[in-house]
N, C-alpha and C positions, 0 to 999 in steps of 0.2 A: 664513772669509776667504781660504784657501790657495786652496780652489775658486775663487772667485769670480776670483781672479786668475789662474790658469791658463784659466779658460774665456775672459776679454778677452784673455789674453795667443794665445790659441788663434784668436778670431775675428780680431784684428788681424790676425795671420799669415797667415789664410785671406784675409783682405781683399786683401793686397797680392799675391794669387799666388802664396805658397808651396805647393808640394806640401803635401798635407795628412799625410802620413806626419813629414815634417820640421815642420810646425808642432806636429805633436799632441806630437813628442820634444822641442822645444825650449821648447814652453810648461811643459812638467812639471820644468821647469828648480827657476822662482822658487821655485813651492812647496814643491818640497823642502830650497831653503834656509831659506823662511822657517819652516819645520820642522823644523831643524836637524840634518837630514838628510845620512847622507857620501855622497857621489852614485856611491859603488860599489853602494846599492842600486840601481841606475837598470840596470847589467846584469844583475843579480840578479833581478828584477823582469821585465827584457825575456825571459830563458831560461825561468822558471819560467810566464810569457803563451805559449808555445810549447811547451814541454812536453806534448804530448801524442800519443797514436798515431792520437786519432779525426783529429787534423789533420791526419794526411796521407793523410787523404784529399783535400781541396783540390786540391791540385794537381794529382793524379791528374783529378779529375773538369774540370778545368780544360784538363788536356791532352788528356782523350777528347773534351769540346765541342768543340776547335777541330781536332781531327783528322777529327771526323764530318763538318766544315765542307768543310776543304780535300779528304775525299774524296769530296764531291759527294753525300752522303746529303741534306745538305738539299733541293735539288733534287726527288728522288725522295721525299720526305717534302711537298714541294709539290705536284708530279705527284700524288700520291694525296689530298691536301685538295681541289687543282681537282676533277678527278677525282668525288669526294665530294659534293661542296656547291656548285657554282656554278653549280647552276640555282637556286636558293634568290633570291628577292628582296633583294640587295644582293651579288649573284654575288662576285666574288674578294676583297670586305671578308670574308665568310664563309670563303673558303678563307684566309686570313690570322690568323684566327682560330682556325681547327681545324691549322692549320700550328706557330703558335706553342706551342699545347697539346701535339702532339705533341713536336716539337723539345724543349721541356720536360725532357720523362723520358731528356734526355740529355745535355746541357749543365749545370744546375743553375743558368745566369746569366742574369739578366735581358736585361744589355746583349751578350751573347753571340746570344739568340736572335735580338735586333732588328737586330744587325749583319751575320750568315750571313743571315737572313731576307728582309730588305733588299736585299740584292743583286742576289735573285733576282725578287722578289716585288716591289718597287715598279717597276721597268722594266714586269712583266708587268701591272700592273693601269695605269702609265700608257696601254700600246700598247693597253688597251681600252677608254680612253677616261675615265678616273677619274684627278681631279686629282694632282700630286704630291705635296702639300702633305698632302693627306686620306691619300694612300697613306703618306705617313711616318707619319701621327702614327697611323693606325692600327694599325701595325707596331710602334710603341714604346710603345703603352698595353697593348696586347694580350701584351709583351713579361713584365708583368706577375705575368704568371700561371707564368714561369718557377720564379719561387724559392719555389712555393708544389707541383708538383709532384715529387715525387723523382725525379732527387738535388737536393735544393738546398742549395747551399753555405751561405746565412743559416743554414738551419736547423741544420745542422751544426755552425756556430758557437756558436748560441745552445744546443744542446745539452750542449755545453762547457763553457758558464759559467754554462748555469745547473744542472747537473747531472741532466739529462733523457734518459730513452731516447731516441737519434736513430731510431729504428724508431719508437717510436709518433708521433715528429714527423711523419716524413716520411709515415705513415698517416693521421695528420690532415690536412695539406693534403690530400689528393685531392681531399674533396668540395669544399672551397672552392675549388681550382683548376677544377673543373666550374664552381661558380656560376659565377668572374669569365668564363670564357669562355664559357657563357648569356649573361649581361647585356652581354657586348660582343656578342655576333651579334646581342640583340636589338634594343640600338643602333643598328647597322649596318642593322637589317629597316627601323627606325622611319626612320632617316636619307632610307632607299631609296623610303621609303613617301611620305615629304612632298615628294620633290622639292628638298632645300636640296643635294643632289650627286648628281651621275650616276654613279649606280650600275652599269653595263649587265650585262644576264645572258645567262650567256654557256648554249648549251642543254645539257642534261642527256644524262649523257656516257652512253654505250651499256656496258652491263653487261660485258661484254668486257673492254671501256679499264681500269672500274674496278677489276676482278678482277686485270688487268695491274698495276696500280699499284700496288693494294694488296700483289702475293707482292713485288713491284721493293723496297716500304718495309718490308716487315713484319722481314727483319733490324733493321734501324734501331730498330722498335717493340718489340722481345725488351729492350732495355737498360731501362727503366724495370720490366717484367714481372720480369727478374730483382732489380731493387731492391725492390717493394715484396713480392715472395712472399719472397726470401732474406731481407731484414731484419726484414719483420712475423712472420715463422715462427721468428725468432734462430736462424738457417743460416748465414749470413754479415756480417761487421763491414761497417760504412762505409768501412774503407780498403780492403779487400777487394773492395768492390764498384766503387771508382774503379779498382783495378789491373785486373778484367776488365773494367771498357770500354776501359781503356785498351788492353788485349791484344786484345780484340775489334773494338775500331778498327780497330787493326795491321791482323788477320784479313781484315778487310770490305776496307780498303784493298789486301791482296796478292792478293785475289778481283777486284775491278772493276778495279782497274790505272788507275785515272783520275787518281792523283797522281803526280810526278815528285818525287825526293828532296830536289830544292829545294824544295819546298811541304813537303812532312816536316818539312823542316831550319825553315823560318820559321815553321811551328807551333809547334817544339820550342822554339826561340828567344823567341815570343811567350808562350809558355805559361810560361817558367823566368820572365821579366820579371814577368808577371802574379800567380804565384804568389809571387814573393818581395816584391813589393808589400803583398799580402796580408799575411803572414808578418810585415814588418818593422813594418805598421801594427799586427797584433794586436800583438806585443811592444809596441811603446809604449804603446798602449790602455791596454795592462795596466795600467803606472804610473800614468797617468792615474787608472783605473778606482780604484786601492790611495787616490789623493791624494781622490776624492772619501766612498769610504766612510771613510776618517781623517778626513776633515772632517766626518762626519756630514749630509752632503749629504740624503740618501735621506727623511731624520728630518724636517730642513724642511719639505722639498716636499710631505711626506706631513701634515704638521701645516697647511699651507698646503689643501692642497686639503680635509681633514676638515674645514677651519672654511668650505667652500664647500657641501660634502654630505656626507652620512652614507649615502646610498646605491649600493651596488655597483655597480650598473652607470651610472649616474652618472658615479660617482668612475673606470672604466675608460673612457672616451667623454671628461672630463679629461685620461686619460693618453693614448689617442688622439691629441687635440688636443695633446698638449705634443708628443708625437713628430713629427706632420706637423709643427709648426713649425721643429723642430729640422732636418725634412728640405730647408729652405729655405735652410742653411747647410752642414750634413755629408753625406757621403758616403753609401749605406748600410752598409757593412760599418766606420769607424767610428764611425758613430752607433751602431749596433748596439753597441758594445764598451764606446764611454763614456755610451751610456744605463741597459746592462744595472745598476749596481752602485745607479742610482737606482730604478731601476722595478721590479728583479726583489721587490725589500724591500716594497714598495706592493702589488704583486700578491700577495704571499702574505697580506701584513697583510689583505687583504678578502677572501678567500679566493677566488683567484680558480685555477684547473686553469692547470698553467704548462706544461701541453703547447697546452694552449689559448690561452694567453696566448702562448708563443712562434708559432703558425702568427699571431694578431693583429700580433705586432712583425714578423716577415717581412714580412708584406703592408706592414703601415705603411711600415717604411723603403725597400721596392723602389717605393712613390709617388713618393718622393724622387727619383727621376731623370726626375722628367715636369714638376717645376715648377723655376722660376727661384728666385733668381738661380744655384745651382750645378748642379742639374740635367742630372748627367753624362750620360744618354742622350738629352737635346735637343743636346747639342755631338755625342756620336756621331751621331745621327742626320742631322743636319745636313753632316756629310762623309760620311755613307754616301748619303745623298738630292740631295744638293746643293741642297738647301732652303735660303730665308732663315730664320735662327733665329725670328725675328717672327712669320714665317707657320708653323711650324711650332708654335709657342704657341697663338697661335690657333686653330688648327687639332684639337691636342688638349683645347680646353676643354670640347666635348660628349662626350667619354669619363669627365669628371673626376666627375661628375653621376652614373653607374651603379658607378663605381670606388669613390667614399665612399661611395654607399650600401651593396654589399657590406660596405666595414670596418663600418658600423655595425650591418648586419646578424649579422657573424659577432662581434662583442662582444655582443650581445642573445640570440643563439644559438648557447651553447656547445658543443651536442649536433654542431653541424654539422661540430667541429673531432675532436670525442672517440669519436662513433659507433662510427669503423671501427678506429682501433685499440682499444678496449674489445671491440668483436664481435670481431676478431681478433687480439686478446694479452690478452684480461682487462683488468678496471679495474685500475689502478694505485693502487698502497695506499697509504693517506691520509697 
């Protein structure tokens, strides 16, 4: 009953436009009176949700994304996707895509790559003749594949809580981070192929340009290299590896010289806001998270869907489904924090690999910011585009169609997620 009241008391709140930080702390209110509860555990609860060293890495990776931003790597991380790929039939959809994948292994956010990406990359594919509308939404679906390459912040999280090497997380997405950006280019070939958008291709860039492009990015492309050999080899922690981007930001910045101190200073600025955001949602999560396993929440849901199927993967393609649905209302980072304490219990009960399950919940809740009604990267995108939100829905529902099929794909094929960290850190003991 305590759950059930905290979660209307949590939707109501979200309904009216509270920050969802402040509705998640004030719905964890009721239940813990009606639990009779002295609500000194409520700060108790918020330090002990924080508590920890792999989280700070966040912030770090948070401030090295938006430094790589403001010193102009993105750019030159485009320069070498054009550069690359846009003689390909659906020209600059394709560099948009190989853009995002890259930017990936440095950012760790979804709505980080679609916002610096954006910038750059939707003016350049409008001035070629491809709508605006198509240039956003393929920039914020493709944005995607963010929190699925390392570093990604989800993953980081969910390694936290659910007590998982964040190395062999962040080694499972690779390959799935490959797929999703396959099945967007091949979207993008198909789109180009049928004529339903003018795709124009732009000619296939001289061996020179691209050699150019490629030494101009390749600093930029050493930061994912060092995440996944330092953390798949246990060389170096997660926080460790946000403080050398972030020192290697600095670096690349007092090399090119392209930022003035003002851009410094409002990175610094954006990034403390962002990360404390983070931070003050996990703390409350946490409560939350404490009110639903006290109420035996995880036991229903699991009793509820056993009497629908007795098959595993079945029963994980349920839990799929229960998450996108959830993504229709919460955030991803936390949905992620007030899903884990129901789902993490499910997935082990059917035995399901929770490195494999956590690169599944990454993917699932970074969909969440492509559908309505909260759908936080259709509102970014929409002031970064200057798109009608309308058209910009529409726009990404031919992406929505290769995006599920991936998540259905990577629940049906676990190997896709466990491969490469099992090749490169051994299987993880049962």
């Amino acid at each position: 009953m305590a759950s059930i009241v905290m979660t209307v008391t949590f939707i109501g709140l979200t309904l009216i436009r509270m920050p969802v930080s402040m509705a998640i702390g004030i719905a964890t209110l009721p239940p813990l009176l009606m639990l009779h509860r002295d609500l000194i555990v409520l700060p108790q609860f918020m330090l002990q949700g924080v508590h920890s060293t792999a989280l700070l890495a966040v912030p770090f990776f948070i401030l090295a994304g938006n430094l790589f931003s403001v010193l102009g790597l993105s750019k030159r991380i485009w320069n070498f996707a054009q550069a690359a790929v846009r003689h390909i039939r659906g020209g600059l959809g394709h560099v948009m895509v190989v853009a995002n994948m890259i930017f990936s292994g440095i950012s760790g956010s979804a709505l980080a790559d679609a916002a610096a990406l954006g910038l750059i990359g939707i003016p350049a594919m409008e001035r070629a003749g491809y709508r605006r509308s198509f240039a956003a939404a393929l920039t914020l679906c493709s944005s995607v594949i963010g929190p699925m390459i390392p570093p990604s912040i989800n993953l980081i999280i969910y390694g936290i809580i659910a007590q998982v090497s964040i190395g062999r997380l962040f080694l499972g997405g690779l390959v799935p981070g490959f797929i999703i950006a396959l099945a967007m280019m091949t979207t993008v070939y198909l789109i180009a192929l049928s004529g339903r958008e003018p795709c124009p291709i732009l000619p296939r860039a001289p061996a020179r340009e691209t050699a150019i492009a490629f030494a101009v990015s390749l600093p930029a492309m050493l930061v994912p290299i060092v995440v996944v050999l330092g953390m798949g080899f246990g060389i170096i922690t997660p926080t460790e590896v946000g403080i050398f981007a972030t020192v290697y930001a600095l670096v690349l910045g007092a090399f090119y010289r392209e930022a003035s101190l003002a851009e410094l200073y409002r990175s610094l600025c954006s990034s403390t806001r962002t990360a404390v955001n983070i931070m003050f949602i996990i703390a409350v999560s946490t409560v939350a998270g404490w009110v639903y396993t006290y109420d035996g929440t995880s036991q229903h849901v699991a009793q509820w869907l056993f009497a629908l199927s007795a098959n595993k993967y079945v029963l994980l393609l349920l839990i799929n489904a229960f998450l996108l649905v959830l993504g229709f209302i919460l955030e991803p980072i936390p949905m992620l924090i007030l899903a884990a304490p129901i789902v993490l219990p499910l997935a082990q009960r059917i035995g399901v690999d929770l490195v494999h399950f956590g690169v599944l919940v990454s993917f699932n809740i970074t969909l969440g910011i492509l559908h309505p009604p909260v759908g936080i990267g259709l509102y970014v995108m929409t002031n970064v585009a200057r798109v009608r939100y309308e058209d910009l829905v529409l726009a990404c529902l031919p992406f929505f169609v290769p995006l599920l099929l991936c998540l259905i794909l990577f629940s049906c094929v676990p190997e896709l997620s466990l491969w490469l960290p099992n090749l490169v850190m051994g299987k993880s003991p049962v």
